[in-house]
C-alpha positions as CSV (number, residue, x, y, z in Angstrom):
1,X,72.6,102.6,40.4
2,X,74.9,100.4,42.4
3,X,78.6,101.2,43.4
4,X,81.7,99.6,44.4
5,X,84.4,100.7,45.9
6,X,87.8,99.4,46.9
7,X,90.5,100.7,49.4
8,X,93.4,99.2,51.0
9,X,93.9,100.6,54.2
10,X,97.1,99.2,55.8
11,X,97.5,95.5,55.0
12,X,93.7,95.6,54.8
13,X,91.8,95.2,52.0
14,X,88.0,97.3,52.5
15,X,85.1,97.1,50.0
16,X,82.6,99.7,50.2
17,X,79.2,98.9,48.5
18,X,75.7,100.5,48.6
19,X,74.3,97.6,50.4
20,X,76.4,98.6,53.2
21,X,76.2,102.1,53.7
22,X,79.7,104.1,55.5
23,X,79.8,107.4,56.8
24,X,83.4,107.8,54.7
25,X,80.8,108.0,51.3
26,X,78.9,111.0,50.6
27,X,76.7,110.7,47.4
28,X,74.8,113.7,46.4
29,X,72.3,113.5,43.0
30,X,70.6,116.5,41.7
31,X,68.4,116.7,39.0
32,X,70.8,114.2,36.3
33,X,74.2,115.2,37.8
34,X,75.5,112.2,40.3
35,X,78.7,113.1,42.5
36,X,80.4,110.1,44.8
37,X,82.9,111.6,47.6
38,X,85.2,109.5,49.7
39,X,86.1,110.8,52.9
40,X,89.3,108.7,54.0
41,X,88.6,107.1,57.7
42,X,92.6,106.4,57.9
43,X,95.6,106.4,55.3
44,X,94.3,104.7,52.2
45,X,95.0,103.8,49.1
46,X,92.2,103.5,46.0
47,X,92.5,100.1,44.6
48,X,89.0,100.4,42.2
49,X,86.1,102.7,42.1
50,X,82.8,101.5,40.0
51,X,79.5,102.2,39.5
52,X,76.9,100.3,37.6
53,X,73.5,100.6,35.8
54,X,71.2,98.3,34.2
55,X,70.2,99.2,30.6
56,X,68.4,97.2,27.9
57,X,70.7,98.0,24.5
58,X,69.0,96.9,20.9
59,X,70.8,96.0,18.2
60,X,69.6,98.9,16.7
61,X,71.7,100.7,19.0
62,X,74.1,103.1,18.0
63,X,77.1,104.0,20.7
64,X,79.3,106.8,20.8
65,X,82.4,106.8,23.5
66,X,85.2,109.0,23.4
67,X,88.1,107.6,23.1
68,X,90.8,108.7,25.3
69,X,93.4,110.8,23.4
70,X,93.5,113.0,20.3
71,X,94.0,110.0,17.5
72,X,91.7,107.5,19.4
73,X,89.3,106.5,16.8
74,X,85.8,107.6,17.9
75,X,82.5,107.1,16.2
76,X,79.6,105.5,16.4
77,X,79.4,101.9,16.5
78,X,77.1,99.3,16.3
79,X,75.6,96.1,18.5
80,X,78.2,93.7,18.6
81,X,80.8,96.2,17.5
82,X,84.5,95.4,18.3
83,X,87.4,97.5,19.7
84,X,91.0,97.1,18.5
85,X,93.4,96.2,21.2
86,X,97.2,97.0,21.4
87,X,97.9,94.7,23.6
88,X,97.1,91.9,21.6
89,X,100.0,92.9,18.7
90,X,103.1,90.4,19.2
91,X,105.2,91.2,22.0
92,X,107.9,91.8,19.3
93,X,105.6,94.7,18.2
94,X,105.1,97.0,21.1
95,X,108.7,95.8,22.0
96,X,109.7,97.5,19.2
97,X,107.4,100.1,19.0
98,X,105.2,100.8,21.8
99,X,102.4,101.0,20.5
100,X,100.7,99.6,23.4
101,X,101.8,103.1,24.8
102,X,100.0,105.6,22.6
103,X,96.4,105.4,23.9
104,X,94.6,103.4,26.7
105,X,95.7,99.9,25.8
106,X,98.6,99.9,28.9
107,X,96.2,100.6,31.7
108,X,92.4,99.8,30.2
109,X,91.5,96.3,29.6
110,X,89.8,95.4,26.6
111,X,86.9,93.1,27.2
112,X,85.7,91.0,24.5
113,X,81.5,92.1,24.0
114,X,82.7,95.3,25.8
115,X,82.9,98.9,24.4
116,X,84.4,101.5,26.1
117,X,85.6,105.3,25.6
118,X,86.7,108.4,28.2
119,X,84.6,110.8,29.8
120,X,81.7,111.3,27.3
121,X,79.8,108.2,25.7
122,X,75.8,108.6,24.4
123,X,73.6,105.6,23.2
124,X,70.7,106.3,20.3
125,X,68.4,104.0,20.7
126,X,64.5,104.5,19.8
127,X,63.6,103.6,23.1
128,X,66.0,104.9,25.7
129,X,68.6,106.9,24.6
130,X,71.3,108.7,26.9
131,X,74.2,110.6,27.5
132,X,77.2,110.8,29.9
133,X,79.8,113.4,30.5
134,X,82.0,113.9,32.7
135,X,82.5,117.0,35.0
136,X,85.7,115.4,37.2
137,X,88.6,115.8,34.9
138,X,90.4,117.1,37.8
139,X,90.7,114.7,39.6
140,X,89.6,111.6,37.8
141,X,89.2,110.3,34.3
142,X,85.8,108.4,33.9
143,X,85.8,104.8,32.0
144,X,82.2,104.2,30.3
145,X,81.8,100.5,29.7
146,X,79.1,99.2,27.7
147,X,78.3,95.4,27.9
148,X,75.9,95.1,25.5
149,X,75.3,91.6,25.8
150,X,75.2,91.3,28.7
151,X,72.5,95.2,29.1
152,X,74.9,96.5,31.5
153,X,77.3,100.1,31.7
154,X,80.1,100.4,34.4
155,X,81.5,103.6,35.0
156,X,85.0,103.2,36.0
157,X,87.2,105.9,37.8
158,X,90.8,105.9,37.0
159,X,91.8,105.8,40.4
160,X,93.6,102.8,40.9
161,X,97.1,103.9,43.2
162,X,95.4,107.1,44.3
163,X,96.3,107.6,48.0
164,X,94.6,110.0,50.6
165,X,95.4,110.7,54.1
166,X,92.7,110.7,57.0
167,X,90.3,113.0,56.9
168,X,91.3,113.6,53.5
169,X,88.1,114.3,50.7
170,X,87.9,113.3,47.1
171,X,85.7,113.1,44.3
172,X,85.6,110.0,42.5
173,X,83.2,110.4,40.3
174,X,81.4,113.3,39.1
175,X,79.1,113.4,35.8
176,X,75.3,113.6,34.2
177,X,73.4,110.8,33.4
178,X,70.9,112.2,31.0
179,X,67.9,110.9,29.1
180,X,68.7,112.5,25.8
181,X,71.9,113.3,23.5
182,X,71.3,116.9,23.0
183,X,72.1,117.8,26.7
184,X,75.4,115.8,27.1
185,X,77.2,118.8,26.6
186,X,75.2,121.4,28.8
187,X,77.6,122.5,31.2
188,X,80.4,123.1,28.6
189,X,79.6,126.9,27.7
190,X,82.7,129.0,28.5
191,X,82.9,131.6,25.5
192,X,85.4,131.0,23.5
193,X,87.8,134.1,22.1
194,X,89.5,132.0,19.7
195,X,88.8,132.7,16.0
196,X,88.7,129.9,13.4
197,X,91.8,129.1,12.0
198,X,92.6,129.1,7.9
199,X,96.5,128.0,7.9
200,X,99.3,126.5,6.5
201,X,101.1,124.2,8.4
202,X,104.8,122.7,7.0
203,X,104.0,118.9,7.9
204,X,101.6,116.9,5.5
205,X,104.1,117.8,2.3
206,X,107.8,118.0,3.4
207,X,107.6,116.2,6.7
208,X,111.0,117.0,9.0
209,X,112.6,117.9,5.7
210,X,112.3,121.6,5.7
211,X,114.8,124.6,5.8
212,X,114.8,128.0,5.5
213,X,114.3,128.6,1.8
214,X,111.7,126.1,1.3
215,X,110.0,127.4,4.4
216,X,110.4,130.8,3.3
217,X,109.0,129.8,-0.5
218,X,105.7,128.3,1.4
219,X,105.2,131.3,2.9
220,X,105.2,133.4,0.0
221,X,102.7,131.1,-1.6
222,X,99.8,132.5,0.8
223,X,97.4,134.8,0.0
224,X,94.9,137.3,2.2
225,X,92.7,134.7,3.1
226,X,95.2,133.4,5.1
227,X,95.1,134.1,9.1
228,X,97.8,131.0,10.2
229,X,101.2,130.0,9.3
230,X,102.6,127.4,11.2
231,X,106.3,125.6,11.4
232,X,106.0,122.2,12.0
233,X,108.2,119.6,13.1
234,X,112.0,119.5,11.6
235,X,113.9,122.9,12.7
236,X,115.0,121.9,15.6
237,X,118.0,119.1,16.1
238,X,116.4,116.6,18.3
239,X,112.9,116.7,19.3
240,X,113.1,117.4,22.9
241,X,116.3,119.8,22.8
242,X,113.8,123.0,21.7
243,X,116.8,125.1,22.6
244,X,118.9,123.9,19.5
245,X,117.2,124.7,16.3
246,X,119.2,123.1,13.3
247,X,121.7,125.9,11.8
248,X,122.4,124.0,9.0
249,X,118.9,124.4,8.4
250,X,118.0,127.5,10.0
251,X,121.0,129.4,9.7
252,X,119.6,133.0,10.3
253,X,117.2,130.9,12.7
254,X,113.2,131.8,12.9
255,X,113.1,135.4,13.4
256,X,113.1,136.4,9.7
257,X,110.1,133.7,9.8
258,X,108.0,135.5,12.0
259,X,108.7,138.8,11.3
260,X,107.6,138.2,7.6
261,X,104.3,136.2,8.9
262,X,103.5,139.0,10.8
263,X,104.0,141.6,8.0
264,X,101.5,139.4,5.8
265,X,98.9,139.7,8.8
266,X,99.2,136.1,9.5
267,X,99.4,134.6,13.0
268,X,103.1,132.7,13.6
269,X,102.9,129.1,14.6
270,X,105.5,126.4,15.8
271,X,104.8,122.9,16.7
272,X,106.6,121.6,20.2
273,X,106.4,118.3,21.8
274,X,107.1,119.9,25.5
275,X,106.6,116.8,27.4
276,X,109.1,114.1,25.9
277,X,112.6,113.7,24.3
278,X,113.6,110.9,21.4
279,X,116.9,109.0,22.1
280,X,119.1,111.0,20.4
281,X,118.3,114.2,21.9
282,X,120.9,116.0,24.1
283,X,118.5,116.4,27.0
284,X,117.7,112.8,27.3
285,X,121.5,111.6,27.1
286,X,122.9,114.7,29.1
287,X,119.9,114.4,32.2
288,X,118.4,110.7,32.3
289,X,117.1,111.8,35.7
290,X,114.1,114.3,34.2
291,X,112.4,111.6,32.9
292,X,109.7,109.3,34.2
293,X,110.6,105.6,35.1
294,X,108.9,102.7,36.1
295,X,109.1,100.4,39.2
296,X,112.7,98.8,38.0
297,X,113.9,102.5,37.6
298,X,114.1,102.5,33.4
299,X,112.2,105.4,32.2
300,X,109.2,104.8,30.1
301,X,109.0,105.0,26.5
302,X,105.7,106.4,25.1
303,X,106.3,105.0,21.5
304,X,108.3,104.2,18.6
305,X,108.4,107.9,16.7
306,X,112.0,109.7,15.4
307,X,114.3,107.5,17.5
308,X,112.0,106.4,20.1
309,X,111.0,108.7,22.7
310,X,110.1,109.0,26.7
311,X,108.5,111.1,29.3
312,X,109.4,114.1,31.1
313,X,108.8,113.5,34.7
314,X,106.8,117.3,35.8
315,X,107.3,116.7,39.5
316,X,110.8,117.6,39.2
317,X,110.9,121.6,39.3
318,X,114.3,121.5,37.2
319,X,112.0,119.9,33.9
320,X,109.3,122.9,34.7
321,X,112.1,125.0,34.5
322,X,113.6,123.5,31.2
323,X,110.0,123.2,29.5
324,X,109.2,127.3,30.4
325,X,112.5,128.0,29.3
326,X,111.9,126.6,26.2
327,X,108.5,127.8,25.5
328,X,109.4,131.2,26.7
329,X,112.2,131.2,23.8
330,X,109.7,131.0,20.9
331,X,107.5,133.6,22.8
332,X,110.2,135.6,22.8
333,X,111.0,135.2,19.2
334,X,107.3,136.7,18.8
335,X,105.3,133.7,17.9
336,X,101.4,133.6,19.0
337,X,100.6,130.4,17.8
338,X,101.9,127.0,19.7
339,X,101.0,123.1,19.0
340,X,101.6,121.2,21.8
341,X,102.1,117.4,20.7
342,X,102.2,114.1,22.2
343,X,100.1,115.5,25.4
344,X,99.4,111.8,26.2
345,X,102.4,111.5,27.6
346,X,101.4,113.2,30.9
347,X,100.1,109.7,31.5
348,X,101.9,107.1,31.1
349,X,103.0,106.8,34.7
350,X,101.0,105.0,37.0
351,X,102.6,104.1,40.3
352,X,102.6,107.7,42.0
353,X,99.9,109.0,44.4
354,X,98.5,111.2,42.1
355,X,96.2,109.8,39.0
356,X,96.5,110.0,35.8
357,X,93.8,112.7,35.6
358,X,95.5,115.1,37.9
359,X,98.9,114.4,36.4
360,X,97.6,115.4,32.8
361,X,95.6,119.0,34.6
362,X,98.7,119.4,36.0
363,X,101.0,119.9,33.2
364,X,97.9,121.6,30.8
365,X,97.6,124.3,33.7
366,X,101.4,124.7,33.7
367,X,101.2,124.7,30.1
368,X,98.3,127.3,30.2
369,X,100.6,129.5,32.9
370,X,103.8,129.8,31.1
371,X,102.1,130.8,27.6
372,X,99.8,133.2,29.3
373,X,97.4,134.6,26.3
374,X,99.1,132.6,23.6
375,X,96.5,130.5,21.4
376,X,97.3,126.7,22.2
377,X,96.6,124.1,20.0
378,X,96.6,120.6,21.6
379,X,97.5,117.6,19.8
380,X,97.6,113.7,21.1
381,X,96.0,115.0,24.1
382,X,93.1,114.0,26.3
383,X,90.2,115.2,25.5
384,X,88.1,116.7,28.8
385,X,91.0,118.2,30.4
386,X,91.7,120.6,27.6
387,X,88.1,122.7,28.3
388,X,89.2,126.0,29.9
389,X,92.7,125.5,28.8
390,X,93.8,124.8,25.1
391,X,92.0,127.2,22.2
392,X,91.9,124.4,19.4
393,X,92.0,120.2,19.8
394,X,93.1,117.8,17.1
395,X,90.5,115.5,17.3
396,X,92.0,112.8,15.1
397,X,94.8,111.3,14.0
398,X,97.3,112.1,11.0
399,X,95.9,112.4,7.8
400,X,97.7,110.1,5.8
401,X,98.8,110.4,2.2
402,X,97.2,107.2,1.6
403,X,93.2,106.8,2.2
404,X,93.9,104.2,4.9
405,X,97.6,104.0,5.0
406,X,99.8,101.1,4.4
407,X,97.5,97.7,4.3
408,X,99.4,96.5,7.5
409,X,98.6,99.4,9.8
410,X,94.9,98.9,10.1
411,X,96.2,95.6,12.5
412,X,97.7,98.2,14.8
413,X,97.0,100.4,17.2
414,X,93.7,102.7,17.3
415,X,95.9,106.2,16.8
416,X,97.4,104.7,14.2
417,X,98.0,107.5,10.9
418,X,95.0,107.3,8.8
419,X,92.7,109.3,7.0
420,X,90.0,107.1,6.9
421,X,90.0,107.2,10.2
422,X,90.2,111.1,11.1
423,X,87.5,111.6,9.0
424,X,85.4,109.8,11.0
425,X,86.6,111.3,13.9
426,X,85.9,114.6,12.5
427,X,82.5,113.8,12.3
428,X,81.5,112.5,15.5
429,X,83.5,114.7,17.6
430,X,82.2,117.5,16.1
431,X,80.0,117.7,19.7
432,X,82.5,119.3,21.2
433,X,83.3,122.2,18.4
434,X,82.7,125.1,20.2
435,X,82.1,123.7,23.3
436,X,85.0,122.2,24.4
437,X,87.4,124.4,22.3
438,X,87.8,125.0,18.4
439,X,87.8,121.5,17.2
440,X,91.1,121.0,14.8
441,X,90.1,118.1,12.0
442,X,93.9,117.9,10.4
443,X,94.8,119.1,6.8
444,X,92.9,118.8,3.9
445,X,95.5,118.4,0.4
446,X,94.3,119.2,-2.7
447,X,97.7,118.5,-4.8
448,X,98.4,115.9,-7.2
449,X,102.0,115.2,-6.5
450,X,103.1,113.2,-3.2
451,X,99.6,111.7,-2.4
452,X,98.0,108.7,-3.2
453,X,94.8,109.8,-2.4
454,X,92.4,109.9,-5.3
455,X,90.5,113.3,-6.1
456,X,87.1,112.2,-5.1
457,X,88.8,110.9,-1.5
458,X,90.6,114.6,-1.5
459,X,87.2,116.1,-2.3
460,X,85.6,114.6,0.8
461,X,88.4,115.6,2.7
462,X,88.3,119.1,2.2
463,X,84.3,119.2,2.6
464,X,84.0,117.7,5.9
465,X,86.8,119.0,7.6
466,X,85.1,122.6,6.4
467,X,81.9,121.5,7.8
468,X,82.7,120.1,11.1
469,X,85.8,122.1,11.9
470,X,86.7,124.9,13.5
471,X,90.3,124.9,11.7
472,X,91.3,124.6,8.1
473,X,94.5,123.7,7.6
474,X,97.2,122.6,4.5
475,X,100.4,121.6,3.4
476,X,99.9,122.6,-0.1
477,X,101.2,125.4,-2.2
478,X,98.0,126.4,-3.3
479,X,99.2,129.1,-5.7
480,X,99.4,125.8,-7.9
481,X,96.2,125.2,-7.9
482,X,94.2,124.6,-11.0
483,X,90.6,126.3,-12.1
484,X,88.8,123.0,-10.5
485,X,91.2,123.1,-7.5
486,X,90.3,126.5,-7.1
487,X,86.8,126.5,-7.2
488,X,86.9,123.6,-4.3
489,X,88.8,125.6,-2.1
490,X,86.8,128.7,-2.6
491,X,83.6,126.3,-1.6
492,X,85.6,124.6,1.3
493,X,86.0,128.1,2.5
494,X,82.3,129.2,2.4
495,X,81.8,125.8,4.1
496,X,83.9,127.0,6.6
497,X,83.0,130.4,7.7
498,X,79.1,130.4,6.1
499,X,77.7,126.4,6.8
500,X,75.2,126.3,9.7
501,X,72.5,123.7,10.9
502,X,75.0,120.4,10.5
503,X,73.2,117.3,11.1
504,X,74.7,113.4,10.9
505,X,72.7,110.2,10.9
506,X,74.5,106.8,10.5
507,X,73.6,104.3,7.5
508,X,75.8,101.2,7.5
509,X,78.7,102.3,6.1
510,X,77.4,105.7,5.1
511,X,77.0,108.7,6.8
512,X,73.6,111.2,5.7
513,X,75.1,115.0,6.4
514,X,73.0,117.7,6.0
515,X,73.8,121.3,6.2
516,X,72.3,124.8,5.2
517,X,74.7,127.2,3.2
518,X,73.5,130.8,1.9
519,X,69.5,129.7,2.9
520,X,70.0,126.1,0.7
521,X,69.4,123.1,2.3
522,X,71.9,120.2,1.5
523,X,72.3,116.7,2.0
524,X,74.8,114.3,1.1
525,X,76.5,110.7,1.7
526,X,79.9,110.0,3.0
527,X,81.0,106.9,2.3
528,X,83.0,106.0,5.4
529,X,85.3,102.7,3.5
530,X,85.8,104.4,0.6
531,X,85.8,107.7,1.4
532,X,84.4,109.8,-1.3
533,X,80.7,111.8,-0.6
534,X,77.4,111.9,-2.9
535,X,75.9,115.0,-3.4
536,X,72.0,114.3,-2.7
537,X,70.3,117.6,-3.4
């Protein structure tokens, strides 16, 4: 292990390296957990914190790194694998859009013969395979770079701004290097009280076009296996101005809603985005002040959705105010149930003292505070500050109505919608179901009308997020279900509550699963481009 670190103290630019040993770094190893401590000798800022190993990857290597936010695609990938960067779309593109802004792309660089994820990577590899996890989300998000062709990793801490005053200690890094997969996620055992989820949530049907009478017919539609129902996106004017739902809409607002959830024994959800405002919204018109700028003083947009949107600056107490008020409004209408969306956005702002790692713990704690026992479901958000925090994680992006969405898409950026995508992710994050929180693999959709999905593709849907998931979730009104319909979602259910001893293995462009149900072993193949599954046995 060799490290590097870089601090600017003054006008003075210090490297501090193991070959030269200071006082001001305190490393501490025991057993397969390494911690690095700076102890600031003056004022100082962090300018780059790394540490390296030597390692021999095969091109029968198989790596796994996290990728940094919700819809990050993660899987497994293989020698000489490649890595989609924003950055690289026409200027035009993320001028337009932002989607530079929606995962890592504005503050990671993408090397080419480089792969690289967040805070938990592991490498399979006959030989010598590992695992690293973080335990430092506190204070610092951890960068795993593997340079495969070149047999090296860097761990990177996402320091870079982070200021200290003398005397002042910090933990840069903090995580297990450990020779084997299975114990990656060892020190992740809180108990978890939350119950898996079977819901109903508004989106992945009717979109922002929903009112009380459809909302109200959706609802009936449920039956006792039910335990969620969730209103999604579309009550409220503008997203960011929580306080106004949409009379023409709403007119008797969401009361009714929940009282009627609650009398059918179902758990009452809304979907918030607490952290940002579109364009149009009154708050972002009325108080340009609460949001986050950059170093010419415009505030940063964090991507192209509804009518473009930007970032709540959480330093200022008068935005903590407005986001508790708001949450406390849908507490107080009696809902128990709240998806947080477009978490991400907690760090998009990089030229303060803190780093992004404490800004994002900051505002999940807050978040945590003001909704006291209230099961959160976090969406778009990192990943490794969440543990302790949030109940249930999306760990993927949209499901789109389309296997892989529109053809052009798949040139974008890596959180693009797609459900060839999410699958995946449901897969290979399923090391954190249970762990971390309740992993949260998106909807499954069964209809036939307003999809383009074909019935083998919505087959393999509905199987793997019941195997790998902690939360079943739809849009459809299953009370139209046909026999064969049904009989799926009746299976998808004893997937869900009854399936134990999941395994995956990687095959090309297949995926072996195997899992025992009722004291029968199965097996099958998901194909992962075109997304339908082979029963083996």
């Amino acid at each position: 292990m060799r490290y590097k670190i870089i601090v600017k103290i003054g006008e003075e630019t210090k490297t501090l390296t193991e070959q030269f040993p200071s006082k001001n770094i305190e490393i501490i190893q025991r057993g397969n957990n390494i911690k690095l401590k700076l102890i600031a000798p003056s004022d100082l800022e962090i300018i780059d914190a790394k540490i390296y190993y030597k390692y021999k990857f095969h091109h029968s290597s198989k790596m796994f790194l996290n990728g940094y936010q919700s819809w990050t695609d993660t899987y497994e990938y293989n020698y000489n694998g490649r890595m989609r960067d924003a950055k690289r779309l026409p200027n035009t593109l993320n001028k337009a859009y932002n989607f530079d802004m929606y995962g890592d792309a504005h503050f990671t660089k993408y090397l080419p013969r480089h792969l690289h994820g967040f805070d938990f990577a592991y490498i399979k590899d006959k030989k010598n395979p590992i695992s690293i996890a973080t335990n430092n989300s506190n204070n610092a998000f951890l960068l795993i770079d593997f340079s495969y062709r070149h047999n090296k990793i860097r761990l990177i801490a996402d320091v870079k701004g982070k200021k200290l005053k003398k005397g002042e200690a910090f933990t840069i890094f903090d995580y297990d290097f450990n020779d084997n997969i299975e114990s990656m996620m060892a020190n992740y055992d809180k108990p978890l009280k939350a119950e898996k989820i079977f819901g109903y949530t508004s989106w992945y049907n009717h979109y922002q076009n929903i009112n009380s009478q459809l909302v109200n017919e959706c609802l009936d539609s449920l039956d006792q296996r039910f335990n969620l129902f969730q209103i999604d996106d579309g009550y409220e004017t503008f997203v960011g101005d929580w306080l106004d739902i949409d009379k023409k809409k709403f007119p008797e607002g969401l009361e009714g809603l929940v009282k009627k959830a609650h009398d059918k024994k179902l758990l009452a959800g809304i979907w918030l985005a607490p952290f940002v405002a579109e364009t149009k919204s009154r708050l972002y018109n009325e108080h340009p002040e609460y949001f986050v700028k950059d170093e010419f003083g415009k505030p940063i947009r964090c991507g192209g959705n509804w009518s473009g949107f930007y970032a709540l600056d959480l330093n200022l107490e008068e935005v903590r105010a407005y986001i508790k008020k708001s949450l406390e409004y849908y507490m107080d209408m009696g809902f128990d149930f709240f998806k947080l969306d477009f978490l991400y956005a907690l760090g998009v702002k990089d030229n303060d003292s803190k780093t992004r790692a404490e800004r994002t713990m900051f505002g999940y704690k807050f978040l945590r505070e003001v909704l006291k026992d209230k099961l959160i479901l976090g969406c778009g958000a990192v990943i490794a500050p969440a543990y302790g925090l949030f109940d249930y994680m999306r760990i993927g992006p949209d499901v789109s109505l389309k296997f892989d969405d529109v053809f052009y898409m798949k040139f974008m950026h890596r959180e693009r919608i797609s459900t060839k995508v999410t699958l995946r992710n449901t897969i290979y994050r399923s090391i954190f179901d249970d762990k971390l929180f309740k992993n949260d693999p998106d909807v499954f959709l069964l209809r036939d009308d307003n999809i383009e999905l074909s019935f083998e593709q919505r087959k393999a849907l509905i199987t793997i997020n019941a195997l790998f998931g902690s939360v079943l979730m739809t849009s459809d009104n299953i009370a139209e279900y046909d026999e064969t319909k049904k009989q799926l979602l009746d299976y998808a259910f004893a997937l869900h509550n009854r399936a134990h001893s999941k395994s995956y293995e990687k095959k090309k462009n297949k995926i072996l699963i195997k899992y025992t149900l009722d004291n029968v072993e199965h097996e099958l193949y998901y194909y992962t481009h075109k997304g339908i599954i082979e029963e083996l046995k």
